[in-house]
N, C-alpha and C positions, 0 to 999 in steps of 0.2 A: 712815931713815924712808921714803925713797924705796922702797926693798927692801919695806917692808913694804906701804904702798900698791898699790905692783907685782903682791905674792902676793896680795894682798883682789882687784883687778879680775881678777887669772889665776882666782879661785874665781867668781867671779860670771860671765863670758863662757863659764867651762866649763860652769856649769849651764845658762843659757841655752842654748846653743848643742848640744844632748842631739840625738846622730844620730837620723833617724826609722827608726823598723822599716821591714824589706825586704817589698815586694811578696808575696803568699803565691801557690803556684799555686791555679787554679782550674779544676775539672770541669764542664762541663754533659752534661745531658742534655734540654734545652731549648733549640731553634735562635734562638728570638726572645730570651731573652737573649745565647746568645751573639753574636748579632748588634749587641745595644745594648751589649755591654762593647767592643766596637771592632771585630767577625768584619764586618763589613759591608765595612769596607777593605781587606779582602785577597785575595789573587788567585784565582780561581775556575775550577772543573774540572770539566764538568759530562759529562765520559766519553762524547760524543755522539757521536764519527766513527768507523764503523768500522775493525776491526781484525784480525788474524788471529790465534789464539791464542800465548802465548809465553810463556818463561819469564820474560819481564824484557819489560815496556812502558815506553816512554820519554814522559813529559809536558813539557812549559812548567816547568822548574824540579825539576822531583820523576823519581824511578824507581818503579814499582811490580812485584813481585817475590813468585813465589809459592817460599817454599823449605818441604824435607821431606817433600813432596807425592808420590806416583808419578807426578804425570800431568806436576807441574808445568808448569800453564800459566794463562796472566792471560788473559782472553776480554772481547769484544766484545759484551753486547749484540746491537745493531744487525746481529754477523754470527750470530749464535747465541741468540737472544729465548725463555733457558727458564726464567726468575727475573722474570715481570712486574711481580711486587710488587714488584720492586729497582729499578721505573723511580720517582725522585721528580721531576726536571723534565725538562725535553727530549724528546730520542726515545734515548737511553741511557743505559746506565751501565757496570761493569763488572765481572765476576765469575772466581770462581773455583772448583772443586772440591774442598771438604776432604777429602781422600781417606786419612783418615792423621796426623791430628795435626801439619799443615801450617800454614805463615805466612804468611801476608800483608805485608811489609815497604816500606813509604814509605819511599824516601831522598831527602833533599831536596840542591840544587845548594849551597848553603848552609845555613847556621843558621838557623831562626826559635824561635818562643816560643809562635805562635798554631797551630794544626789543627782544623776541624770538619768533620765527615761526616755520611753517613747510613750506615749498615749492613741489610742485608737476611740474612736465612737460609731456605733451607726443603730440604727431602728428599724431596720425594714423599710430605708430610704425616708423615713416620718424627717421634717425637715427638724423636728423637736431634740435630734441626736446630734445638731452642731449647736454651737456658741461658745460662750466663754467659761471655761472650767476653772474655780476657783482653789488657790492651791495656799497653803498655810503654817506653819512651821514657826520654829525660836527665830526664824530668820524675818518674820513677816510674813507679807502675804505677796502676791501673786498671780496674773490672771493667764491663762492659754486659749488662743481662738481654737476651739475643734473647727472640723468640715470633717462630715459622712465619708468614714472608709477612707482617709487619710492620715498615717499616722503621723503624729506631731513631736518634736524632742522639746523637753523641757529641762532645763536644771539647774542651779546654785551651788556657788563658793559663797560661805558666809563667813562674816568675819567674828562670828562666834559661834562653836559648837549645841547642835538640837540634837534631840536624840526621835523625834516623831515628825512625820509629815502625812494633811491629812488633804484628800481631793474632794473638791464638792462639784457634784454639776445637776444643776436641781431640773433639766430637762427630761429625765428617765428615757436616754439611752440607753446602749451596753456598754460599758467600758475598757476595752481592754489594755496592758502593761506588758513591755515586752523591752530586754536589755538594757537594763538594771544595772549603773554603777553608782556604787557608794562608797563611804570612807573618808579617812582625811587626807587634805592636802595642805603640808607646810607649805604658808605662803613666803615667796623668797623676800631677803631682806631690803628691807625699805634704802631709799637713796637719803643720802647725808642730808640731812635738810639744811634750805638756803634761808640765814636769816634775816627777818623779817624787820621791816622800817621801827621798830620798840628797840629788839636786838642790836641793830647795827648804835641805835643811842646810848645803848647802855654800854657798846662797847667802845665808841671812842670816849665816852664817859671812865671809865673803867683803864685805859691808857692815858687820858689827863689827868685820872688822879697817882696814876703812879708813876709819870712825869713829873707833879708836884712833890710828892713826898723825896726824891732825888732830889730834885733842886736845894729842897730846904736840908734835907741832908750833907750836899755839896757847900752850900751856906754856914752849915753849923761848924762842921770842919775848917 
């Protein structure tokens, strides 16, 4: 009787006890949410000091890396101011020349989960410096409309940490990046899950059987 007792609570704590669904990623294109899902907390790149052009600039925790390119090189603002539209706060940001069907590549010192940007484009007004900029990571992928001298926010919470994110926009624009948050964010704890039409069988299953084993109990005595 014990045995069976035993299997009635093992059905009833398994149904209760129903894992919750994982985290899903998420996209914005709106800075003011992603700042209220948790972007507020994490560490910030606002590309203001000058710099001398190069293939590979070094940040606070990140690389940024322009590969594919002829010219390949990541620029200053502040030493080379030909992207104004690409200024969102401060006195810079930082760009590059797509010359080519070239990348843009964040690598980060470690893992994170969080990223949010702005993105700029333009050509000398060439209509060829708007479209859709392709964006890539552990997270998946990703598309961003540009429009000429507009800059655009992009970002992700992903429900698994990447440590790279790479930009493709094969129009050969200029590109430029300006306030830069990265990092992670503990996603809060998930709600008690409600169980599910299997669950709820197994659990009045799981209380008839240790109904039964009482009875027979009460019987035996």
């Amino acid at each position: 009787m014990q045995q069976v007792q035993r299997a009635g609570l093992a059905f009833v704590i398994g149904a209760l006890l129903s894992a919750p669904a994982a985290a899903a990623t998420s996209f914005y294109t709106n800075e003011a949410a992603f700042l209220a899902a948790g972007g507020a907390t994490l560490s910030f790149e606002g590309f203001n000091a000058p710099r001398a052009g190069a293939a590979l600039q070094n940040y606070a925790g990140f690389t940024l890396g322009e590969l594919a390119g002829s010219s390949n090189s990541i620029q200053s603002s502040r030493s080379n101011n030909v992207l104004p539209a690409g200024l969102v706060e401060g006195a810079g940001y930082v760009f590059y020349d797509d010359n080519g069907n070239s990348r843009a590549v964040f690598s980060f010192d470690g893992t994170i989960n969080a990223f949010g940007i702005f993105v700029t484009s333009n050509f000398d007004g060439v209509p060829g410096a708007q479209g859709d900029m392709e964006i890539t990571g552990g997270f998946g992928s990703d598309t961003l409309g540009l429009t000429i001298n507009q800059p655009r926010f992009w970002g992700v919470i992903a429900d698994a940490p990447f440590s790279t994110i790479t930009f493709t926009m094969p129009l050969e624009p200029l590109v430029a990046f300006d306030a830069l948050r990265h990092g992670t964010i503990v996603p809060p704890s998930p709600p008690a899950a409600v169980p599910e039409p299997q669950s709820w069988a197994l659990l009045l299953l799981g209380f008839a059987l240790v109904g039964f084993a009482r009875r027979r109990r009460r019987a035996a005595a």
